[in-house]
N, CA, C and O atoms as CSV, one atom per row, in Angstrom:
chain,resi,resn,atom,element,x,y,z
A,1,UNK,N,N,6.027,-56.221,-40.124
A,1,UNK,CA,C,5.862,-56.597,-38.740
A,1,UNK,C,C,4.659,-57.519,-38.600
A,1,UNK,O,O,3.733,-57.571,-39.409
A,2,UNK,N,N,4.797,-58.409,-37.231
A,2,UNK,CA,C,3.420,-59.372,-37.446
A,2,UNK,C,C,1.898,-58.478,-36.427
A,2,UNK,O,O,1.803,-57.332,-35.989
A,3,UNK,N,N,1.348,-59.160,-36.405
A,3,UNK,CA,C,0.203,-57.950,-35.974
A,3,UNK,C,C,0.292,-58.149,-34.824
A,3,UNK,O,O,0.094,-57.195,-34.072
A,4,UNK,N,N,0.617,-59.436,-34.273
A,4,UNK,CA,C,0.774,-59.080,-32.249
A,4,UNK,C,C,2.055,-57.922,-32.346
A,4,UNK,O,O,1.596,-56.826,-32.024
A,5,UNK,N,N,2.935,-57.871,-32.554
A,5,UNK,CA,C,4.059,-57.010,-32.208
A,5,UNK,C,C,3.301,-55.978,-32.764
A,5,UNK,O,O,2.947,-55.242,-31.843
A,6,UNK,N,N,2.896,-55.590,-33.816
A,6,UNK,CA,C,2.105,-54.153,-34.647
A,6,UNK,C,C,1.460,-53.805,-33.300
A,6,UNK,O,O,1.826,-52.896,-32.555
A,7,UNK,N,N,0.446,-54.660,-33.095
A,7,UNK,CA,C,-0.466,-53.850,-31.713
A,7,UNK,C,C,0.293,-53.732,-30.399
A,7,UNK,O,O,-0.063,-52.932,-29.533
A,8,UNK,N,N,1.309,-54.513,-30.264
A,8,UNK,CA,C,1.707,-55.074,-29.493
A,8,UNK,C,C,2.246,-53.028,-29.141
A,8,UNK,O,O,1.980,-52.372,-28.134
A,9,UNK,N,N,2.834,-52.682,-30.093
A,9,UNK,CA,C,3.956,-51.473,-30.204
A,9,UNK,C,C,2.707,-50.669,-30.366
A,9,UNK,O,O,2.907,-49.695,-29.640
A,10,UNK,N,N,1.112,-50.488,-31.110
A,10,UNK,CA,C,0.154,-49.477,-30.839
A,10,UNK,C,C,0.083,-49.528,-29.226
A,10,UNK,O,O,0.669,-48.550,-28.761
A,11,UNK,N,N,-0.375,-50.245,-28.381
A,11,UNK,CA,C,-0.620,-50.325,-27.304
A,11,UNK,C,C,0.669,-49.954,-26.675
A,11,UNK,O,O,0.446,-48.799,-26.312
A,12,UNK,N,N,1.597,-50.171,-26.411
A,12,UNK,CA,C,2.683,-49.545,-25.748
A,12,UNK,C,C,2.922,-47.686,-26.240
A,12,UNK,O,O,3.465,-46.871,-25.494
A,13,UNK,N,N,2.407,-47.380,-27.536
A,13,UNK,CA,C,2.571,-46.366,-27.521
A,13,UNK,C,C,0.979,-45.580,-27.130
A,13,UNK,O,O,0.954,-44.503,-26.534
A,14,UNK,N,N,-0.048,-46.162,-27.483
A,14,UNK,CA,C,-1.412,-45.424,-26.572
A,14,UNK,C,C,-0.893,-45.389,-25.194
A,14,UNK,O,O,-1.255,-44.369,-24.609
A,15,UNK,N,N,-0.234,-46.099,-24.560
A,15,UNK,CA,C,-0.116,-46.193,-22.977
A,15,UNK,C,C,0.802,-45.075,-22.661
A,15,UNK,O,O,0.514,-44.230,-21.814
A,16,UNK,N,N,2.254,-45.062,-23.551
A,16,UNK,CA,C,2.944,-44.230,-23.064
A,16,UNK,C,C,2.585,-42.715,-23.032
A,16,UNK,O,O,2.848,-41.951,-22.104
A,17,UNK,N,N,1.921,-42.388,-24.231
A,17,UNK,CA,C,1.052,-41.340,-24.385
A,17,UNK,C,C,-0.309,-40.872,-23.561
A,17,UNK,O,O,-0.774,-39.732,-23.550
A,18,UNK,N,N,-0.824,-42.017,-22.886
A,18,UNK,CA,C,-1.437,-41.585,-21.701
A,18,UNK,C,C,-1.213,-41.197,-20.394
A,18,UNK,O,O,-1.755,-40.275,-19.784
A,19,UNK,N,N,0.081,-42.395,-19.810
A,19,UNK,CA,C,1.179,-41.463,-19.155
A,19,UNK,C,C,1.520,-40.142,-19.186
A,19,UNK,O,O,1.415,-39.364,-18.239
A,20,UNK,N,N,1.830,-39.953,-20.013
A,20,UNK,CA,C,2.269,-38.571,-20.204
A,20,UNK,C,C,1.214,-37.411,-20.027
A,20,UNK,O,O,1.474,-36.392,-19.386
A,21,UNK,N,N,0.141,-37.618,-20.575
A,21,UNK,CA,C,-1.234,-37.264,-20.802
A,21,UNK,C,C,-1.551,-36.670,-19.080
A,21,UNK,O,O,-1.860,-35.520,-18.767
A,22,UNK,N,N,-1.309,-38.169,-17.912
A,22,UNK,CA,C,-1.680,-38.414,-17.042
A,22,UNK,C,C,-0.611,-37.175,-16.098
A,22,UNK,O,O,-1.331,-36.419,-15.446
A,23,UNK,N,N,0.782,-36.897,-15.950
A,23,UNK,CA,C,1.562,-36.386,-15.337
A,23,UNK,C,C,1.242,-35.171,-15.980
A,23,UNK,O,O,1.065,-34.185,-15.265
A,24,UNK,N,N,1.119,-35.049,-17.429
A,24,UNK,CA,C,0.577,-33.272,-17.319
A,24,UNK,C,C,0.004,-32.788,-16.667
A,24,UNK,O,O,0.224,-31.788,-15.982
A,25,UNK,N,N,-1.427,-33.860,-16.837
A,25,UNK,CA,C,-2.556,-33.048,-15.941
A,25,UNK,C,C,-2.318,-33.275,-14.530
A,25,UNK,O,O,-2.992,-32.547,-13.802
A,26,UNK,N,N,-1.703,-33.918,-14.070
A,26,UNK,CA,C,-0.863,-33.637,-12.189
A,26,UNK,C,C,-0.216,-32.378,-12.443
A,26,UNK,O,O,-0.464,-31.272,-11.962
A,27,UNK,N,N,0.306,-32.590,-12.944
A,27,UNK,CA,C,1.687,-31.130,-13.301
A,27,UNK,C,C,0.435,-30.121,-13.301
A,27,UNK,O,O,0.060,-29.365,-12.405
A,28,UNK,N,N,0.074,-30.273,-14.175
A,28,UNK,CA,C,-1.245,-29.119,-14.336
A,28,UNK,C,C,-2.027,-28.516,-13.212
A,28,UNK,O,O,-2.516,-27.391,-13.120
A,29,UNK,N,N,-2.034,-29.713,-12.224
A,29,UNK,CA,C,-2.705,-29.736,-11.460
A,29,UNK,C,C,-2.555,-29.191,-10.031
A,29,UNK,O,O,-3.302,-28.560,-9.283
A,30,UNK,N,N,-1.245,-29.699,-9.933
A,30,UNK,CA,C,-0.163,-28.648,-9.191
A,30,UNK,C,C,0.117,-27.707,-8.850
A,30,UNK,O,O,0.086,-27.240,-7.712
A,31,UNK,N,N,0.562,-27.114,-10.164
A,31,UNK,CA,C,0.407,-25.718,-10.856
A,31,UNK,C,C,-0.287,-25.034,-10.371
A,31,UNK,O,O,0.059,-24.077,-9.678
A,32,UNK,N,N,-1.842,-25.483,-10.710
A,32,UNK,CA,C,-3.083,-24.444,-9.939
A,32,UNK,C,C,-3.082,-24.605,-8.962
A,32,UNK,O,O,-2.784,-23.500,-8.507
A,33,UNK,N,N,-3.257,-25.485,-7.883
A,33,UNK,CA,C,-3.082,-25.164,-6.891
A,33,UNK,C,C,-2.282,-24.593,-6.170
A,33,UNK,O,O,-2.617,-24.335,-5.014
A,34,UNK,N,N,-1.219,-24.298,-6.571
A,34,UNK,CA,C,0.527,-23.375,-6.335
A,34,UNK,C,C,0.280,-22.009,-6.505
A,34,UNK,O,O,0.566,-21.191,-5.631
A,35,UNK,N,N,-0.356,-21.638,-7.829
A,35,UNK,CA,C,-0.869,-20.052,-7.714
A,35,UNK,C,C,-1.958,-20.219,-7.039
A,35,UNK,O,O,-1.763,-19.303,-6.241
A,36,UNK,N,N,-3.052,-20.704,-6.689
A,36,UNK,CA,C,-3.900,-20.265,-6.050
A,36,UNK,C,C,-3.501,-20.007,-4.086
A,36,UNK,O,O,-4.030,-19.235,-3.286
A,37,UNK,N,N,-2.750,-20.689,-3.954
A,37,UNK,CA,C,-2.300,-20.559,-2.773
A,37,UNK,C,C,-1.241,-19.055,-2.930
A,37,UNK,O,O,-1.233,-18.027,-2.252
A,38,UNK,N,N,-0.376,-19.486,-4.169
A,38,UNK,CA,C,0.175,-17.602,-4.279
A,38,UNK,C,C,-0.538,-16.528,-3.886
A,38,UNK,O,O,-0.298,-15.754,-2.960
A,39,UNK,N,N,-1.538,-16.537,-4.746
A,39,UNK,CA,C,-2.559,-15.725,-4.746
A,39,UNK,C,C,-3.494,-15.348,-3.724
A,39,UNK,O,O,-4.068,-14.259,-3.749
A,40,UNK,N,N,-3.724,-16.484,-2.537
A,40,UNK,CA,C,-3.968,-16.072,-1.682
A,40,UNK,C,C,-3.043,-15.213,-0.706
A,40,UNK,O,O,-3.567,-14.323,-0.037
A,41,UNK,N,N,-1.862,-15.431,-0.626
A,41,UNK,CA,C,-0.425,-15.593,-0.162
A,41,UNK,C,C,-0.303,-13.869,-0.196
A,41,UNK,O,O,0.241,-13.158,0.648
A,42,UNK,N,N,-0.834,-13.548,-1.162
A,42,UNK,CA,C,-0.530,-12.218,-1.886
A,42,UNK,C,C,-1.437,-11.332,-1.640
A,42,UNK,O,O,-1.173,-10.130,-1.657
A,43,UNK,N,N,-2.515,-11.759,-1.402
A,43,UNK,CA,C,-3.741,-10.802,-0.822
A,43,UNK,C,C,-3.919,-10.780,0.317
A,43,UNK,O,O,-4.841,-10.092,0.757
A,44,UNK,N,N,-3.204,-11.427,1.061
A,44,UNK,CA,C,-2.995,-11.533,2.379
A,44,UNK,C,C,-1.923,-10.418,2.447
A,44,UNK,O,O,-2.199,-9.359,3.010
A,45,UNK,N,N,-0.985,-10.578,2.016
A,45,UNK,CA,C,0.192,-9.257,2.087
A,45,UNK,C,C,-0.434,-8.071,1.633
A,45,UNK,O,O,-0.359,-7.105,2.392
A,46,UNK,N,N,-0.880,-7.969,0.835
A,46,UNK,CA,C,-1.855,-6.700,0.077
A,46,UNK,C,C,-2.471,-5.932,1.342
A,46,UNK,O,O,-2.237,-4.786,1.725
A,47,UNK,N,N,-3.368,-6.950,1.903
A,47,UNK,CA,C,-4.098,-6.235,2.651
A,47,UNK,C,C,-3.452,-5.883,4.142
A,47,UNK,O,O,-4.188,-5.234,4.885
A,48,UNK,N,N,-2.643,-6.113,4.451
A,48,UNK,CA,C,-1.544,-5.627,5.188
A,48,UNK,C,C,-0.647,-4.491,5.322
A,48,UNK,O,O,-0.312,-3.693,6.197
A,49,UNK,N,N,-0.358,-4.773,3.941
A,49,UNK,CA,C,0.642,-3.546,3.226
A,49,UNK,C,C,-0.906,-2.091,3.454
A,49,UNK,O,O,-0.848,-0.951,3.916
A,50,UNK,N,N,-1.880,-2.754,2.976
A,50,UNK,CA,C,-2.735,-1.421,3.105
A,50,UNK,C,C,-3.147,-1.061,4.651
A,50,UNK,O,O,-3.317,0.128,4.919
A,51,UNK,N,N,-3.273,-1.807,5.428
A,51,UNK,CA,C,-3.146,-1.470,6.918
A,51,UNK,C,C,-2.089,-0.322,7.333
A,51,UNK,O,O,-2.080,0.702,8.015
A,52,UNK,N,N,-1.217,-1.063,6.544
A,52,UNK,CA,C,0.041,-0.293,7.405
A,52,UNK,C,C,0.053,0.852,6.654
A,52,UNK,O,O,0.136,1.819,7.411
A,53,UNK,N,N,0.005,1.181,5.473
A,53,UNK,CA,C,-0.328,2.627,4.964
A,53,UNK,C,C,-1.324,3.510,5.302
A,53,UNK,O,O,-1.102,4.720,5.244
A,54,UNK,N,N,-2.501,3.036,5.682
A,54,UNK,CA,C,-3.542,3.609,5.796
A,54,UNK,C,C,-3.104,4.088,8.154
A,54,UNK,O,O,-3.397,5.076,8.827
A,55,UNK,N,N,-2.375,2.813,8.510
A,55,UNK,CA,C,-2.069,3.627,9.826
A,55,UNK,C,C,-0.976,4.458,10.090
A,55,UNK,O,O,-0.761,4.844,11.239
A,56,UNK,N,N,0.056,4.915,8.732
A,56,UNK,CA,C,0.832,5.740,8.418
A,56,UNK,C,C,0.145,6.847,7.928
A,56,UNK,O,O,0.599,7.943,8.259
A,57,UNK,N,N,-1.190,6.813,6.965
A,57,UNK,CA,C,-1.193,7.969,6.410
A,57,UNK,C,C,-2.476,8.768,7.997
A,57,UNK,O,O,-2.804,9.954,7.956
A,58,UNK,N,N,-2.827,8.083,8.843
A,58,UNK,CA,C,-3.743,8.355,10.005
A,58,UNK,C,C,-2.611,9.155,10.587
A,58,UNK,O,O,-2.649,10.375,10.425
A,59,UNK,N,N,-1.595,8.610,11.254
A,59,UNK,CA,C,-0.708,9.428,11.602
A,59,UNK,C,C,0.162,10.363,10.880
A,59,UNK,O,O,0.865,11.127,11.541
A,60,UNK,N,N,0.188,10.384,9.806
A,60,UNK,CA,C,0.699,11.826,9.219
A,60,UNK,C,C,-0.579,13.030,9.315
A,60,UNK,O,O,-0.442,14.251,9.236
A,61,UNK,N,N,-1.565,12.418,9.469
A,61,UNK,CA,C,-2.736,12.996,9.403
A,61,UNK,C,C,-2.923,14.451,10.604
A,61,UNK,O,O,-2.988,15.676,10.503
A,62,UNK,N,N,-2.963,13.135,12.036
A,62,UNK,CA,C,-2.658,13.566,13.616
A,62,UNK,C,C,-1.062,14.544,13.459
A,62,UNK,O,O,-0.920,15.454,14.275
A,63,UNK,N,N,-0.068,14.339,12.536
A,63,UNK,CA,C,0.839,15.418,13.076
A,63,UNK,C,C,0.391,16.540,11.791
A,63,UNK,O,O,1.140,17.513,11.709
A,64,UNK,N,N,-0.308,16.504,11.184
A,64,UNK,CA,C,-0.428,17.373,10.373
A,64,UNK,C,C,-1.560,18.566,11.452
A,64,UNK,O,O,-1.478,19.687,11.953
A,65,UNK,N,N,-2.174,17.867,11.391
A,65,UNK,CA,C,-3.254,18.807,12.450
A,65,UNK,C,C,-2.683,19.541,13.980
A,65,UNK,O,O,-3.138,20.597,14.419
A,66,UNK,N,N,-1.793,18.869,14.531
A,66,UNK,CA,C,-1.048,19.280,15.462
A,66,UNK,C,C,-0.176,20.510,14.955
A,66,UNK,O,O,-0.221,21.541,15.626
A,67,UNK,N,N,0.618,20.468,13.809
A,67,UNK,CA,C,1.578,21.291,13.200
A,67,UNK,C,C,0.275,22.532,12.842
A,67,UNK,O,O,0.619,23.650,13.225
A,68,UNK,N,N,-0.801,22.497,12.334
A,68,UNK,CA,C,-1.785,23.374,11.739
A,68,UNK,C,C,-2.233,24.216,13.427
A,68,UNK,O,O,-2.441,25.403,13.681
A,69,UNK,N,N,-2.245,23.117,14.219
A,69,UNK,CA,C,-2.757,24.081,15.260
A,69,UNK,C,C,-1.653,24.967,16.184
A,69,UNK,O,O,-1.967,25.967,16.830
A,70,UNK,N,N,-0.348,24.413,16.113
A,70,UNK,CA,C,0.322,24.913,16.807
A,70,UNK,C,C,0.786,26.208,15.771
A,70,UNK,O,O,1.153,27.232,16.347
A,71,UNK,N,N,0.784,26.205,14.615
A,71,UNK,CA,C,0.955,27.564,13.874
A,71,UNK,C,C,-0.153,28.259,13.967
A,71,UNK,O,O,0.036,29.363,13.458
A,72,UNK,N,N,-1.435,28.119,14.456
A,72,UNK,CA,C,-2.558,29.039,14.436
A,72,UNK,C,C,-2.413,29.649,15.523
A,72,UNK,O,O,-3.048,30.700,15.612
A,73,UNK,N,N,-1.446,29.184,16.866
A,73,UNK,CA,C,-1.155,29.745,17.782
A,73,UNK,C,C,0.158,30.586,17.597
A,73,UNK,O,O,0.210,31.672,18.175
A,74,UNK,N,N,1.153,30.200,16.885
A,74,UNK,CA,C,1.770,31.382,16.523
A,74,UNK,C,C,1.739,32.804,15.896
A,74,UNK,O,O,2.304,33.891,16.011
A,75,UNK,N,N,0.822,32.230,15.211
A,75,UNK,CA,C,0.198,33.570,13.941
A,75,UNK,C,C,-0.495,34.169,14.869
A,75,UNK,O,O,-0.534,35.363,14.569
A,76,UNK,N,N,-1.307,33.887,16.259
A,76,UNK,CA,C,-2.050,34.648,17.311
A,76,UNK,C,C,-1.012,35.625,17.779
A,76,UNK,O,O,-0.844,36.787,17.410
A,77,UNK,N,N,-0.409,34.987,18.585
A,77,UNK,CA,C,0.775,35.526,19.135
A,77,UNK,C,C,1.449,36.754,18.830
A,77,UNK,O,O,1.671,37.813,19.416
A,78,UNK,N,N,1.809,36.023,17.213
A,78,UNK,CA,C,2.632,37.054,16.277
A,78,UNK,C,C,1.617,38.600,16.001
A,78,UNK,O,O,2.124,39.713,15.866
A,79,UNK,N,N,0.310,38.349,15.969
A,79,UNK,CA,C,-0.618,39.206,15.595
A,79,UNK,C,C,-0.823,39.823,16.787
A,79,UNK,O,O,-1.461,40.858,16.597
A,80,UNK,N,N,-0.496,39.600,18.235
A,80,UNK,CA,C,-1.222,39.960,19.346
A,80,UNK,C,C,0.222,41.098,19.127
A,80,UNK,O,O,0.011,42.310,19.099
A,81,UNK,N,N,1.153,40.734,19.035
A,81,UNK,CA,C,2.985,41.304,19.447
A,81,UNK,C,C,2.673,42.470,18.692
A,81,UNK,O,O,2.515,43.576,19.211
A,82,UNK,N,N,2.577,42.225,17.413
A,82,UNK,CA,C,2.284,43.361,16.416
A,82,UNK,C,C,1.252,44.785,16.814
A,82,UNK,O,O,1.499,45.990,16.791
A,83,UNK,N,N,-0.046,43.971,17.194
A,83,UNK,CA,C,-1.081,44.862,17.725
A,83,UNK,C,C,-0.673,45.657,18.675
A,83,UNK,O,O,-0.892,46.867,18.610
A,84,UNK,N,N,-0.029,45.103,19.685
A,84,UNK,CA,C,0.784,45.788,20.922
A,84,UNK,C,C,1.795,46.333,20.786
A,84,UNK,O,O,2.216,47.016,21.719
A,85,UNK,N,N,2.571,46.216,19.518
A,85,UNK,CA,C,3.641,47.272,19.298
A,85,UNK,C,C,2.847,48.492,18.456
A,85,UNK,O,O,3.207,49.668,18.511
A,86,UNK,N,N,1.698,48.006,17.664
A,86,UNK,CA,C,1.428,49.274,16.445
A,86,UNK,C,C,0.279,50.389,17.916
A,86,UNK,O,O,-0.083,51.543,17.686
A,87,UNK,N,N,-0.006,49.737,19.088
A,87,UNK,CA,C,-0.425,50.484,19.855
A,87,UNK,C,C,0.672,51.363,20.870
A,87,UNK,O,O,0.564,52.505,21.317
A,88,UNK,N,N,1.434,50.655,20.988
A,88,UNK,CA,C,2.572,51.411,21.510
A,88,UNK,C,C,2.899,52.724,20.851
A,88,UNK,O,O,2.731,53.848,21.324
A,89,UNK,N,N,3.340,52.430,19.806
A,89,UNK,CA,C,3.683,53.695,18.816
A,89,UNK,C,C,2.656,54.733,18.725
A,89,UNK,O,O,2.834,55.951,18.719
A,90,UNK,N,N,1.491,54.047,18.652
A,90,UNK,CA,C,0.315,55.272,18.535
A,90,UNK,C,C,0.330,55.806,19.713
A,90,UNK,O,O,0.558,57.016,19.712
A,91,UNK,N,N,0.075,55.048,21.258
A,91,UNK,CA,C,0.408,56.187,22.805
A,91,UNK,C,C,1.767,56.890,22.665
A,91,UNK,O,O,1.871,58.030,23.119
A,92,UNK,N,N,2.848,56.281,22.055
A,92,UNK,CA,C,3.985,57.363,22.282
A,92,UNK,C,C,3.802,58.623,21.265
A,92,UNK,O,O,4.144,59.755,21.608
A,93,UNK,N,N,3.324,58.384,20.184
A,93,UNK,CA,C,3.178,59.475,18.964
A,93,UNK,C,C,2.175,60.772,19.761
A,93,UNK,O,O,2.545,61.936,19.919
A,94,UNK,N,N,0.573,60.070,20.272
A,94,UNK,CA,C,0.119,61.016,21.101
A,94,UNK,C,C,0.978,61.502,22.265
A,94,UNK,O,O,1.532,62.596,22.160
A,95,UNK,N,N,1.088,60.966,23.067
A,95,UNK,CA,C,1.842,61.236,24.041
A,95,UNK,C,C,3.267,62.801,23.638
A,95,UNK,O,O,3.415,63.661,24.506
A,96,UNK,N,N,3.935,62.864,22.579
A,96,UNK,CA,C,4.979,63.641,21.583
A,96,UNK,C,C,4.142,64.494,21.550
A,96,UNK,O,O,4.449,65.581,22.039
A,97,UNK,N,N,2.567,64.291,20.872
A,97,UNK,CA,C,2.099,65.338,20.240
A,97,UNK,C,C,1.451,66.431,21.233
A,97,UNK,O,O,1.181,67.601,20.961
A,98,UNK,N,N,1.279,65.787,22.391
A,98,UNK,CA,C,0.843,66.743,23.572
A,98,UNK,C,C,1.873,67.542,24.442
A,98,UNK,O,O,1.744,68.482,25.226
A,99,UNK,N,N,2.879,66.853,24.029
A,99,UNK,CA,C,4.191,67.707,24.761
A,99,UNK,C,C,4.179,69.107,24.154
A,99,UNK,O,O,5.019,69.938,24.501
């Protein structure tokens, strides 16, 4: 080959190879900025998703305590019924035993 065409074909291939060089690093470049916007994208949902759990687990919380108090009022109840029947039995038993 003569040396203009020799360089002629180095230089067309340094160029094309910098091209290429050049659209990677766009591509590349892209890229990061694409996950970083993901990534924000995503911690934005994250912290949402934890809102909404954390104002689900508040309200399981509020009916849990409601359910705890309304059985502390049954177990009263149930204990008052009991007391008043195991006193019953004891006035009727005296009551028998004086007849």
């Amino acid at each position: 080959m003569e040396p203009t065409v020799e360089t002629h074909t180095t230089l067309f291939t340094t160029r094309q190879q910098k091209m290429e060089e050049t659209k990677l690093s766009l591509l590349h470049k892209r890229m990061h900025r694409a996950v970083v916007k993901y990534f924000r994208q995503r911690s934005l949902y994250s912290l949402a998703e934890l809102a909404r759990f954390q104002n689900l687990s508040n309200e399981n919380n509020q009916k849990i305590k409601t359910i705890q108090e309304e059985l502390s009022e049954a177990i009263q109840r149930i204990s008052a019924f009991l007391q008043s029947v195991a006193d019953d039995s004891t006035t009727v038993t005296v009551i028998m035993l004086r007849q």
